[in-house]
VOGU-3710 file (C-alpha; in Angstrom, 3 decimals, decimal comma):
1> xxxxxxxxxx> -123,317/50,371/-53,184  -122,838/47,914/-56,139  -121,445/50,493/-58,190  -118,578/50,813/-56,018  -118,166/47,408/-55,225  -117,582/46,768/-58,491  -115,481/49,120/-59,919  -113,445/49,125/-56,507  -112,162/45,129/-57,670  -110,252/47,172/-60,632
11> xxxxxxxxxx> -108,306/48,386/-57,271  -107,250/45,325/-55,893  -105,794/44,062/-59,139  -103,726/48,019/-58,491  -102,482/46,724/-55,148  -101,891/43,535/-53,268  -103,090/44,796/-49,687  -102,300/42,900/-46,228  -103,037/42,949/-43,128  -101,408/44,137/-40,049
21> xxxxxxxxxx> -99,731/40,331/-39,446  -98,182/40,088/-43,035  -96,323/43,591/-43,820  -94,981/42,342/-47,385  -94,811/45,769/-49,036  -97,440/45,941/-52,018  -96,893/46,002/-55,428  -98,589/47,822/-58,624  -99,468/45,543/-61,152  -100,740/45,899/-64,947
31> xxxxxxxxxx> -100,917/50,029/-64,631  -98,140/52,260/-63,258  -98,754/54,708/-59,771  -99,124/57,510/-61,912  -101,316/56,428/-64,328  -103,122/55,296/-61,810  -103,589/58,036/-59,052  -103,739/60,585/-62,059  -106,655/59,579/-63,582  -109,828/60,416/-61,702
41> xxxxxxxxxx> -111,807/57,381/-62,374  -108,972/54,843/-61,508  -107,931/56,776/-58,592  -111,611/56,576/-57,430  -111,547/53,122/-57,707  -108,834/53,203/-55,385  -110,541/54,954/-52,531  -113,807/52,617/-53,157  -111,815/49,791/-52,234  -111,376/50,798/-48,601
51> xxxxxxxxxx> -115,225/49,624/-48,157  -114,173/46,101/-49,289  -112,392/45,932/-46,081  -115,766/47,300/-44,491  -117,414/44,060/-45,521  -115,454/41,189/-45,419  -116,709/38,267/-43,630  -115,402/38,966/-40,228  -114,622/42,864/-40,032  -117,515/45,488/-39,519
61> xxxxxxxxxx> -120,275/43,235/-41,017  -119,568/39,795/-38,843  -117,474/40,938/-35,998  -117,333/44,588/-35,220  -121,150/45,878/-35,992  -122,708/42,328/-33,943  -120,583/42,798/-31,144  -118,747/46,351/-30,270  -121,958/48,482/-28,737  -123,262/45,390/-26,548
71> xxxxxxxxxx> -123,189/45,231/-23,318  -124,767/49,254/-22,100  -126,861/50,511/-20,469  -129,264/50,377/-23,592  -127,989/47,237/-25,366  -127,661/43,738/-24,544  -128,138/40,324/-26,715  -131,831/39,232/-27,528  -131,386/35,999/-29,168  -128,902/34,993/-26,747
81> xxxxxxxxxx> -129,184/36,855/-24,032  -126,967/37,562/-20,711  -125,597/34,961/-18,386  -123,190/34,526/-15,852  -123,034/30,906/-15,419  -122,303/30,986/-19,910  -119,775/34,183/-19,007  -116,768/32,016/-20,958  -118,651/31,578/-23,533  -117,156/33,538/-26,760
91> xxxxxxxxxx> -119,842/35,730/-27,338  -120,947/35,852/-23,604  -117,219/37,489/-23,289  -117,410/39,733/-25,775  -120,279/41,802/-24,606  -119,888/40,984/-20,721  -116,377/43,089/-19,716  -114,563/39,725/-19,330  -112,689/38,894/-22,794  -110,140/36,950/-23,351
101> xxxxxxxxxx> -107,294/37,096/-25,957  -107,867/34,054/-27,053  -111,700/34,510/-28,093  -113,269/32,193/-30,573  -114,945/34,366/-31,980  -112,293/37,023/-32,638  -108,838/34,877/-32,821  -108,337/34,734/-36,083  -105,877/36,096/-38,625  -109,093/37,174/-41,083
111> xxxxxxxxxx> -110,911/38,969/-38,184  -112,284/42,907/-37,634  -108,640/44,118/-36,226  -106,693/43,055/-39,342  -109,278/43,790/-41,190  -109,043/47,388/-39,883  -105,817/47,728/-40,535  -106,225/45,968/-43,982  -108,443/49,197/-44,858  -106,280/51,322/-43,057
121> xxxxxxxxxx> -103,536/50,507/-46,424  -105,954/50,543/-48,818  -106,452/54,433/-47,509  -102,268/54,657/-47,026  -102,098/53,752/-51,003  -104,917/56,105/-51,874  -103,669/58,776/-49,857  -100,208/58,510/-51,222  -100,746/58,264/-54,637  -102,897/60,936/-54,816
131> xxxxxxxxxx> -100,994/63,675/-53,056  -98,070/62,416/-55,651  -100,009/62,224/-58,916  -103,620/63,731/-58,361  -102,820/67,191/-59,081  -105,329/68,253/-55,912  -104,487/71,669/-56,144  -105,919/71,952/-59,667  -108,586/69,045/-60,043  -111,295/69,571/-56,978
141> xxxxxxxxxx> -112,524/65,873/-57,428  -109,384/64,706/-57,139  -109,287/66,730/-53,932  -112,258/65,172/-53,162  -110,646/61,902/-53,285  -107,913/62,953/-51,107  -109,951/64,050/-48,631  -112,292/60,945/-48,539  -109,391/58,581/-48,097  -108,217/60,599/-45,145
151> xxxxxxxxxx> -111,573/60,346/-43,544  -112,306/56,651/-44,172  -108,811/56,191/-42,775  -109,872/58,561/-39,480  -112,929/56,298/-39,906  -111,578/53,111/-39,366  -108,521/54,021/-36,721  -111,410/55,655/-34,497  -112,928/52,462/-34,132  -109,575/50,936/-33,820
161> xxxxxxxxxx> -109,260/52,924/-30,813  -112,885/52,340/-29,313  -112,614/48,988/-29,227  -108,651/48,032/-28,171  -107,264/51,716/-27,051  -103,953/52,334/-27,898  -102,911/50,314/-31,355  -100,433/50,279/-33,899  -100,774/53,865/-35,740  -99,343/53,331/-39,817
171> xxxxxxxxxx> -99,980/56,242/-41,627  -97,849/55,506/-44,556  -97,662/52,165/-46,828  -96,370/48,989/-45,242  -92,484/49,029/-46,271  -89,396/47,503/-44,633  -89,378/50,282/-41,371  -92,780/49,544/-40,243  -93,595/45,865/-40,322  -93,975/45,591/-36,651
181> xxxxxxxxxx> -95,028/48,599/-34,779  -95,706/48,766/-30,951  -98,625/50,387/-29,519  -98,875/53,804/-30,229  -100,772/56,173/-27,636  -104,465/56,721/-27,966  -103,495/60,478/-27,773  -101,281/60,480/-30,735  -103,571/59,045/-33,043  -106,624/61,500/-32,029
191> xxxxxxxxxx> -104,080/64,466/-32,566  -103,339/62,931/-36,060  -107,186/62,169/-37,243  -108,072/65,624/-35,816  -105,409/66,919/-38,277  -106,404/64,385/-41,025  -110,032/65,892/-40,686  -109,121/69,781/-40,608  -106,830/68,650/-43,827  -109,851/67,470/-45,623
201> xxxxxxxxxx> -112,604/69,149/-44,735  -110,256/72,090/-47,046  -111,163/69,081/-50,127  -114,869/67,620/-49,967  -117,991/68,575/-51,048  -120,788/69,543/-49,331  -123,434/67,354/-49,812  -125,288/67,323/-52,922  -122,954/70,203/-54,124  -120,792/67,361/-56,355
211> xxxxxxxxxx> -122,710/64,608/-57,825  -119,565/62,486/-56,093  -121,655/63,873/-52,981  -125,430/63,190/-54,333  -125,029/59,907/-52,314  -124,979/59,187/-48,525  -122,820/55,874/-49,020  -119,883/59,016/-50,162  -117,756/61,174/-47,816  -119,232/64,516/-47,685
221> xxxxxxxxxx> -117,928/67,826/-45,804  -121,030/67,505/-43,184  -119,619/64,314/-42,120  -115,618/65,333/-42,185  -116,986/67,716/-39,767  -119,166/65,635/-37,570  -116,461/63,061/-37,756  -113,857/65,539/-36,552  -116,564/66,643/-33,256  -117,089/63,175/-32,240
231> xxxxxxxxxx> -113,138/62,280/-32,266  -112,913/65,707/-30,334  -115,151/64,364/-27,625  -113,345/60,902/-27,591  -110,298/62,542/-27,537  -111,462/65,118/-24,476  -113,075/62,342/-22,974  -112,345/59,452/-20,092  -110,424/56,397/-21,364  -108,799/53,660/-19,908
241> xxxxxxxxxx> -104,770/54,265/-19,390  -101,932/52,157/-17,795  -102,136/54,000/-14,552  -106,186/54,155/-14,928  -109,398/55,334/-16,047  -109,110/59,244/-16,672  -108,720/62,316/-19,385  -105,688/63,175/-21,268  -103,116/64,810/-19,770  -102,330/66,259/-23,322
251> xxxxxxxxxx> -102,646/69,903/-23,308  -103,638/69,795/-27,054  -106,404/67,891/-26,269  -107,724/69,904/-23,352  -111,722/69,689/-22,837  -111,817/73,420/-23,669  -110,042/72,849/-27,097  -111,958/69,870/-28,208  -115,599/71,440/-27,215  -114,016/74,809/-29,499
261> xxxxxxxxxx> -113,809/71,947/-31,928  -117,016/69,948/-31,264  -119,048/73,796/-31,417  -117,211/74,812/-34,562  -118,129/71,848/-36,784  -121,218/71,161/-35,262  -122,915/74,497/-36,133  -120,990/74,841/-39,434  -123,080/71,914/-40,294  -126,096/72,970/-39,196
271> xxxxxxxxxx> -125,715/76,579/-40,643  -124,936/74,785/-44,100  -128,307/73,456/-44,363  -127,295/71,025/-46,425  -129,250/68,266/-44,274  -132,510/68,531/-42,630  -133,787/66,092/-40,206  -136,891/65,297/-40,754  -139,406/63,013/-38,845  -137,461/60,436/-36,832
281> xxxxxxxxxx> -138,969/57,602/-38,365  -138,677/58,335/-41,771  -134,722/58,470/-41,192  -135,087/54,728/-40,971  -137,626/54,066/-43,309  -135,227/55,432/-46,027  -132,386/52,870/-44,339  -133,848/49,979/-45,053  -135,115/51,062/-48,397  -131,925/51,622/-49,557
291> xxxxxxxxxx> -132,637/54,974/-50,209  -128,819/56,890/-50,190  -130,211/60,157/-51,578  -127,830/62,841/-49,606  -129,412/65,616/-48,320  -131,808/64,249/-45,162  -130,654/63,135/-41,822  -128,496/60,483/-42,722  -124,470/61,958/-43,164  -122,925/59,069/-43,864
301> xxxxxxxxxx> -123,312/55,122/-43,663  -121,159/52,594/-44,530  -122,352/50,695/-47,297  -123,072/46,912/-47,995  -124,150/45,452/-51,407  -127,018/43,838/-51,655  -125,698/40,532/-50,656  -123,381/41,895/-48,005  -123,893/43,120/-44,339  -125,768/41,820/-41,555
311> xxxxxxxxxx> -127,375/44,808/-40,166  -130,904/44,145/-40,163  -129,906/40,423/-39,029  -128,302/41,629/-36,089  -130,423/44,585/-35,291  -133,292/44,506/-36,515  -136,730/42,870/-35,858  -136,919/39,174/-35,529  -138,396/37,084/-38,586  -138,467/33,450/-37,576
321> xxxxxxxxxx> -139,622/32,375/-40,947  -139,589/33,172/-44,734  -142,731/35,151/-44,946  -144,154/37,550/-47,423  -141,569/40,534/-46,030  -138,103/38,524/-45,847  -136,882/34,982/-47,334  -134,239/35,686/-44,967  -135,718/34,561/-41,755  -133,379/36,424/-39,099
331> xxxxxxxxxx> -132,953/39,683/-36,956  -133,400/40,108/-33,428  -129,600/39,388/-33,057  -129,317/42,633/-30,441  -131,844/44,261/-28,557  -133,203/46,894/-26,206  -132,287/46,325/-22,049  -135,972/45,160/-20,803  -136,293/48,360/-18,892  -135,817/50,781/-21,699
341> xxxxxxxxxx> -139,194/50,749/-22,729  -140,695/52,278/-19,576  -137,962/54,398/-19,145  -139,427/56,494/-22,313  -142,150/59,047/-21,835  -145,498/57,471/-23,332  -146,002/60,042/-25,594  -142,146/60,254/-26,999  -142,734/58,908/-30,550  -139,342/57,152/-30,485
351> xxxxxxxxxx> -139,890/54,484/-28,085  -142,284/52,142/-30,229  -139,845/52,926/-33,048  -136,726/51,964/-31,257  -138,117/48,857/-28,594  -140,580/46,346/-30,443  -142,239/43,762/-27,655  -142,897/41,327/-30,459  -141,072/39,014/-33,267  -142,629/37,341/-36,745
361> xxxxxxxxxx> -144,398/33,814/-36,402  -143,055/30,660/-37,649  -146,162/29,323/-38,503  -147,642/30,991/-41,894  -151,083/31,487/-43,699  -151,261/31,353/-47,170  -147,453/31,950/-47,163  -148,109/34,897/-44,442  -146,310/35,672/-40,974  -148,163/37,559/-38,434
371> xxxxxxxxxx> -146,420/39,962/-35,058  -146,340/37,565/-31,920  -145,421/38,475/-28,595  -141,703/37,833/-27,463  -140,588/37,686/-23,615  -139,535/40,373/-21,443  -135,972/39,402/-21,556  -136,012/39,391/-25,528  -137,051/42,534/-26,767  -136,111/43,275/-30,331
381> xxxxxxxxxx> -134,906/46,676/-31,911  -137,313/48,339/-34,086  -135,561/50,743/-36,339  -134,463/48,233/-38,769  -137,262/46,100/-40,181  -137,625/43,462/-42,756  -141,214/45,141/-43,481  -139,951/48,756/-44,423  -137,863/47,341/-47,100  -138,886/47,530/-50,661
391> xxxxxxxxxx> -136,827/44,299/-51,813  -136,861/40,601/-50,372  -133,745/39,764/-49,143  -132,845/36,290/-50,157  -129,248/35,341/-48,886  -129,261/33,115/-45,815  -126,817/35,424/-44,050  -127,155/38,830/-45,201  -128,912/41,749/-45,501  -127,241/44,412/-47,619
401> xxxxxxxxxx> -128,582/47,089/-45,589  -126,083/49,669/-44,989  -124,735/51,133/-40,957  -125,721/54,535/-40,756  -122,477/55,865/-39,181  -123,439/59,325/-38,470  -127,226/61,211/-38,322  -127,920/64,806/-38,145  -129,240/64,558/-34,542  -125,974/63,609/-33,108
411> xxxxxxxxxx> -124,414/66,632/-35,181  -127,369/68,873/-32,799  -127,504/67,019/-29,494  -123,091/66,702/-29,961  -123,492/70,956/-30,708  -125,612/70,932/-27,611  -123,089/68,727/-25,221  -120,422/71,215/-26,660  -122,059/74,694/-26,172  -123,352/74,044/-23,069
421> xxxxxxxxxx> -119,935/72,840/-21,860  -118,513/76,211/-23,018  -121,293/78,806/-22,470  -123,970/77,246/-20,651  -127,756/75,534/-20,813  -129,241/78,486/-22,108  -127,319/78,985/-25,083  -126,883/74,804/-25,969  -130,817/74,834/-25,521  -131,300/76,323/-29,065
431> xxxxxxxxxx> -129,289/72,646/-30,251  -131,243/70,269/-28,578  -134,753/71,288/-29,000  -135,095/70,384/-32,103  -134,279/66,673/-31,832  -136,916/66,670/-29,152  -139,611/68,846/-30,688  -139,986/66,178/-33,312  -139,972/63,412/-30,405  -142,528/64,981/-27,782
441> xxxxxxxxxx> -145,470/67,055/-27,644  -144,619/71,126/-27,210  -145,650/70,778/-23,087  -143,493/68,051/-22,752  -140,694/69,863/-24,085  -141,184/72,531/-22,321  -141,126/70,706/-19,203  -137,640/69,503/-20,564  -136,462/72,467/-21,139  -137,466/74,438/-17,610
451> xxxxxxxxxx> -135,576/71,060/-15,937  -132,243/70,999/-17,719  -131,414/74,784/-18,706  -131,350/75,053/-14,573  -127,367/74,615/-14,646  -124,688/72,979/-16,719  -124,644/69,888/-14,721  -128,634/69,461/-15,370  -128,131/70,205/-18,519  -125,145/67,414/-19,375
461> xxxxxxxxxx> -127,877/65,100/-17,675  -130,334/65,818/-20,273  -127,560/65,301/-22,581  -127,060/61,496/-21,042  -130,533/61,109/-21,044  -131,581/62,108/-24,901  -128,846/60,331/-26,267  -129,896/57,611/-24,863  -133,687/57,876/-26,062  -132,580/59,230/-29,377
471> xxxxxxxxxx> -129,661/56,554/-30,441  -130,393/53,440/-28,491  -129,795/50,761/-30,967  -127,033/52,367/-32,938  -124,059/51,100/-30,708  -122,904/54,547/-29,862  -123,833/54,385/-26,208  -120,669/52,343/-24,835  -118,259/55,270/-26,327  -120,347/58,090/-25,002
481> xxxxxxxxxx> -120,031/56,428/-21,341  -116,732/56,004/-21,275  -116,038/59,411/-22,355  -118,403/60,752/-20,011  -116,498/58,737/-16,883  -119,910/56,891/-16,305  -119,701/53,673/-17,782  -119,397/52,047/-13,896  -122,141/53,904/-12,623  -124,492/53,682/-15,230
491> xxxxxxxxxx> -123,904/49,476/-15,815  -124,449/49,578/-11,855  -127,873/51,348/-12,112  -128,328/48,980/-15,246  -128,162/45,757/-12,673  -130,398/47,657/-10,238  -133,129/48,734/-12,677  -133,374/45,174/-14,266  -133,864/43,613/-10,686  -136,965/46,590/-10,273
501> xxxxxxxxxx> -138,267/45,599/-13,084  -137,970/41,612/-12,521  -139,853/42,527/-9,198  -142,335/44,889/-10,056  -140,272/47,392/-7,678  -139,355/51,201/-8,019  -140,172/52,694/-11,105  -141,676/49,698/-12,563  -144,263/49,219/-9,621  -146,960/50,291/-11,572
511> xxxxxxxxxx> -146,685/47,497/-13,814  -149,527/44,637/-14,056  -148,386/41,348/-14,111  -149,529/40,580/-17,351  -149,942/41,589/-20,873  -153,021/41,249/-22,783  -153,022/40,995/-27,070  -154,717/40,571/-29,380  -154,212/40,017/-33,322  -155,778/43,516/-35,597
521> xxxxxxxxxx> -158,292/42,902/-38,250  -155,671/42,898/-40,601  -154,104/39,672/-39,145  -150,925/40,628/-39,248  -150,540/43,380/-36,934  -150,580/42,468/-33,029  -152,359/45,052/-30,190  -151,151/45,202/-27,051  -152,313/46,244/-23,406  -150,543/46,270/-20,448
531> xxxxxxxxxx> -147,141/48,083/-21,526  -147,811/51,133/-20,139  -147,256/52,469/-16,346  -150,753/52,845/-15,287  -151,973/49,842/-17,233  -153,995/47,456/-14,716  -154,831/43,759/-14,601  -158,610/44,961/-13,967  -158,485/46,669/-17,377  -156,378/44,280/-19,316
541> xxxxxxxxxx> -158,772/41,218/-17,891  -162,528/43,531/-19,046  -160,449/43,786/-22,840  -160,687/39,635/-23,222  -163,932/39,918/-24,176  -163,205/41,606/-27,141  -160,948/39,060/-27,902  -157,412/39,738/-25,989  -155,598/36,998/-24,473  -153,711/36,986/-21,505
551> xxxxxxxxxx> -150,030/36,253/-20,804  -147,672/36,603/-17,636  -144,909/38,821/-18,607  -142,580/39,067/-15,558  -142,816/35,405/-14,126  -142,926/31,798/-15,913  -146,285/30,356/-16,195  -144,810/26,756/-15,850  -143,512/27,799/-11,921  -143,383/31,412/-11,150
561> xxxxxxxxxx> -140,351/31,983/-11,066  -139,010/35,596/-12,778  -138,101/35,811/-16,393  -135,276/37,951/-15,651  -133,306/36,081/-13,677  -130,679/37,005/-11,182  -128,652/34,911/-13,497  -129,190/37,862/-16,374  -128,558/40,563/-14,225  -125,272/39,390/-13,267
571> xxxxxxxxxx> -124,162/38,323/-17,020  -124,317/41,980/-17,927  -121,101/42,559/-16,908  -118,622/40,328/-14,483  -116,105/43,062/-14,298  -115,411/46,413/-13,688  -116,442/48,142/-17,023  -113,968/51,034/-16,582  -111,192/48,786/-17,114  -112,571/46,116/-18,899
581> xxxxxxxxxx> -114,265/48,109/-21,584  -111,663/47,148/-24,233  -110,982/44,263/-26,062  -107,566/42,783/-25,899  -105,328/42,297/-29,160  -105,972/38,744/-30,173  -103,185/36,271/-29,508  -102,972/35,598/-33,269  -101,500/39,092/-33,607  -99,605/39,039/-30,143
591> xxxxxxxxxx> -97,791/35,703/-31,452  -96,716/37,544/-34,804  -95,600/40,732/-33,309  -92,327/39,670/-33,006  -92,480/41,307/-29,474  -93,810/44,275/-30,060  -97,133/43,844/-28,581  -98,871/42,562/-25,568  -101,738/42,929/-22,969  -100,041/43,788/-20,165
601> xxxxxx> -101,078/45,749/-17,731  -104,285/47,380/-18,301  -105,142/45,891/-21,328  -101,988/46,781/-22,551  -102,826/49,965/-22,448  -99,688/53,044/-22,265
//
C-alpha cells in the first residue's frame, strides 16, 4: 500500500476535503479539473486518496475495525473483557447495546463517522471529475477508475449504514444545497449502491486481467460483485426502523429480488475463476505477510501502510513483550466468546486457526518469548499472528496489516444462502461444500450434508452455523444477525451457553476441570490437554509425568469461585440488541446539524 499512499498526497494538494460537520465547498489548487481527471495517473491519484480516509487515526483503523463487530455471538473483548457493573464505561458501551451519544471514545469531530463521510467526498470528487473529463467511454482504465470510486464510495456508505442506520446520503460534492442534510432512509441508499455497483461492475477489471487489478489492495470486478450480493442481503434483510425491527417494505428490495441479485453475482464470480480458495489457513498466512497478489481467496482488503492500521493489534494473537516475532508487543485486543471453541467439531481444521487458548510471555530467553496459557475468559483470535509475518513491526501502535474486506468463501456460502432461498438445499448444496470440504474430513461432510439439504429451513441453519465457524473473527457476524432477525435470540443463547460453560453444564459437561501443558522441545511452542470434550482429569493428571503441569481452567485457584462470572455474562449486552444494535450519531455532529439531525425515537431511525 505505500505506493498509493504516496502518490494519493498529490490528491489532497487537488482538493481540500471536509468532513460531514464543515461543508465549505472544495477548491482545486495548482492543476485545473480537467487536467486533472483527464490524465490517468493524476486521476488515479485521486481515487487512491479515498484510503487516506480509511486510515486516519480514528476512522476504520482506531474506531470502526476495534469496535463495530463486538459484542456477537462469536466476538467479545479479550483484553478487556465484558462487565456489567463497567457497562458506562466508553468502550464497555460500545460493544454492550447500551451507547450513548456522548461516548468518549467516539465524540469527536476527527472520529470514524466524519471520517466516513470525509471519504465519501474524496469518492464525490473522483467520481465527478471523471465522468466530466475521463473520457470512460474510450479509455478502459479510466473506466476502471470510475468504477472503483463508485465502489469505495458503496464501500464506505455500507458501513455507514451498519453501524448508525439511516444517515445523511451526499452523492455529489459538498456545495451550498447540501451542507446540512437530514437522515436519509436506509432503503434509499441500498437502492443507490445497488445501482452504483451494477454501474461499475460495466468498468473494472477482473482480477489479474489489468495490472491496475494484479493487486488485492485494488477494486476488482469479483469484488463489485460480491459487494453488490452482500448489500443485496443487507438490503433484503431485518433492520431496525422507527416503528421497529423488520424488512423493507420497499418492493424494489423484495427478498426475491435481492437473492436474484445475491445468485447472479455470486456464481458469476465463481464461474470466472478468477480466484480460487485454497487451504483456509494459507488465506491468512498471505495476510499477514503482506502478500496482495490478486488471484487467491482474498477479493479485496483495505489497505494500511506499513506504519498504519491496527489489525493485528486488535485481532490478532497477544504478544506481551518485544520478542524475536514483534517489537510491537500487542494483539489480543478482540477475541473468540469462551464457548466457541467447543462449539467446533474436533476435527474442523478451522477452530485452532481461528480460537488460540494461549498469549506470548513477558519474560524472554536470550531475547525469546515462548506460548503461555491465557484464561478461559481471554481467549485470543488466531488468524492474525505476529509469527506468520515476514517483517518486525516496530511502531508502538500499529501494524500495517491490511482488513481483508471480502474472501471467496463468503462469495460461496453468500451463493449458497441465496440459491437455497430461491430453489432449495439441494441445488445451494453444490455452493457450500466446498468451503467445508477444505474444513472437515469427507464423512463429516457428508454427515453435513444428509442434515441440512433436509429442507430450506435446515438448510439456512447450516448457513448460520458455517458462517459462524468459517468467519468468526472478521466482524461480519453482527450484520449477518440482524439481517437474519436473530440477533435477540442468538445474544440470548450467547448468555445461556457462557453460564454452561462457567458450570460445566449442557454441552460443556464433558469438560475436566483442568487443563494440563506443557512447553514442546522447541521451547517455544506450548501442548495442551484437556480442551477437548472427552478429555478427563484421570488422563490429563497420568500426562504430568511426562512433564505437564496442571491448571484450573473454569474456577480461581485463589477461592473457587468461576472465571466467568455472572458479572461477564450480563456485560454482553444490557439491552435489547434488536434495537440497540446501532450506534447513535455523536452529539458533536447533532450540535452542528443545525437541526437537521437527532436520535429520536429509535435511534433516530425513519
Amino acid at each position: 500500500m505505500n505506493k498509493y499512499i504516496k502518490s494519493s498526497v498529490l490528491a489532497m494538494s487537488l482538493a481540500a476535503v471536509v468532513s460531514s460537520c464543515d461543508m465549505d465547498a472544495p477548491t482545486i489548487s495548482t492543476l485545473d479539473e480537467t487536467s486533472v481527471f483527464s490524465t490517468y495517473s493524476l486521476a488515479e491519484a485521486e481515487v487512491m486518496s479515498i484510503h487516506i480516509s480509511f486510515g486516519e487515526t480514528n476512522s476504520y483503523r482506531g474506531r470502526f475495525l476495534p469496535y463495530y463487530g463486538l459484542n456477537t455471538d462469536l466476538e467479545t473483548g479479550s483484553g478487556t473483557y465484558p462487565s456489567l457493573k463497567d457497562q458506562a464505561t466508553d468502550k464497555q458501551s460500545l460493544l454492550n447495546y447500551g451507547t450513548l451519544s456522548t461516548n468518549g471514545q467516539m465524540n469527536t469531530d476527527n472520529n470514524a463517522y466524519a471520517k466516513f463521510y470525509e471519504g465519501i467526498e474524496r469518492a464525490n470528487l473522483a467520481i465527478e471529475g471523471i465522468r466530466k473529463h475521463g473520457n470512460v467511454e474510450q479509455n478502459k482504465d479510466m473506466a476502471h477508475l470510475l468504477g472503483e470510486a463508485l465502489t469505495l464510495r458503496a464501500v464506505v456508505y455500507n458501513d455507514l449504514v451498519k453501524a448508525w442506520g439511516d444517515v445523511p446520503a451526499r452523492f455529489v460534492p459538498n456545495n451550498p444545497s447540501n451542507v446540512y442534510l437530514p437522515r436519509a432512509s436506509k432503503d434509499s441508499i441500498y437502492r443507490q449502491l445497488l445501482a452504483d455497483l451494477a454501474e461499475a461492475e460495466q468498468y473494472c477489471y477482473w482480477p489479474k486481467e489489468s495490472s491496475i487489478t494484479k493487486s488485492t489492495e485494488r477494486v476488482s470486478k469479483a469484488f463489485v460483485k460480491g459487494l453488490r450480493a452482500r448489500i443485496a442481503l443487507y438490503a433484503c434483510g431485518y433492520a431496525l426502523r422507527s416503528d421497529g425491527y423488520r424488512r423493507s417494505n420497499d418492493p424494489e428490495l423484495s427478498q426475491d429480488k435481492m437473492m436474484q441479485i445475491v445468485k447472479d453475482e455470486c456464481i458469476d464470480i465463481i464461474n470466472q475463476g478468477c480466484n480460487k480458495l485454497g487451504d483456509f489457513k494459507s488465506n491468512f498466512v498471505k495476510l499477514c505477510q503482506d502478500n496482495v497478489t490478486a488471484g487467491d481467496e482474498s477479493l479485496w482488503e483495505i489497505p494500511f501502510s506499513d506504519g498504519r492500521g491496527r489489525v493485528l493489534y486488535t485481532w490478532g494473537v497477544k504478544h506481551n513483550a518485544k520478542d524475536q516475532y514483534t517489537q510491537q508487543a500487542q494483539g489480543g485486543v478482540n477475541g473468540p466468546m469462551p464457548y466457541l471453541y467447543y462449539d467446533y467439531d474436533v476435527d474442523d481444521i478451522r477452530r485452532d486457526i481461528t480460537c488460540v487458548p494461549y498469549d506470548w510471555s513477558k519474560e524472554l530467553v536470550e531475547g525469546k518469548s515462548h506460548q503461555q496459557l491465557r484464561a478461559i475468559n481471554k481467549w485470543c483470535f488466531g488468524k492474525l499472528r505476529y509469527e506468520w509475518m515476514k517483517r518486525i513491526v516496530t511502531s508502538t501502535n500499529d501494524d500495517g496489516v491490511n482488513w481483508q474486506y471480502m474472501r471467496l468463501a463468503d462469495v460461496y456460502l453468500m451463493a449458497a444462502e441465496a440459491v437455497n432461498y430461491l430453489e432449495g438445499p439441494t441445488a445451494a448444496w453444490k455452493y457450500m461444500k466446498p468451503v467445508l470440504d477444505r474444513a472437515l474430513p469427507a464423512d463429516k461432510v457428508a454427515a453435513l450434508q444428509a442434515k441440512y439439504t433436509a429442507n430450506k429451513e435446515a438448510f439456512q441453519d447450516g448457513i448460520v452455523e458455517q458462517r459462524a465457524f468459517e468467519f468468526a473473527g472478521e466482524a461480519l457476524r453482527k450484520a449477518d444477525l440482524v439481517r437474519w432477525g436473530i440477533i435477540d435470540e442468538k445474544m440470548a443463547e450467547c448468555k445461556q451457553k457462557l453460564t454452561d460453560l462457567a458450570n460445566r453444564q449442557g454441552a460443556y459437561a464433558d469438560l475436566p476441570v483442568k487443563i494440563y501443558w506443557k512447553l514442546a522441545d522447541n521451547g517455544e511452542d506450548i501442548l495442551i490437554y484437556g480442551l477437548n470434550h472427552g478429555d478427563t482429569d484421570d488422563e490429563g493428571s497420568n500426562l504430568k509425568a511426562d512433564g505437564y503441569t496442571a491448571k484450573d481452567w473454569f474456577v480461581a485457584s485463589k477461592d473457587g469461585s468461576n472465571i466467568i462470572t455472572d458479572d461477564y455474562i450480563e456485560g454482553i449486552y444490557v439491552k435489547k440488541p434488536s434495537l440497540n444494535y446501532l450506534w447513535p450519531i455523536w452529539q458533536t455532529f447533532i450540535n452542528k446539524s443545525n437541526n437537521m439531525l437527532n436520535n429520536d425515537g429509535n435511534l433516530g431511525q425513519l
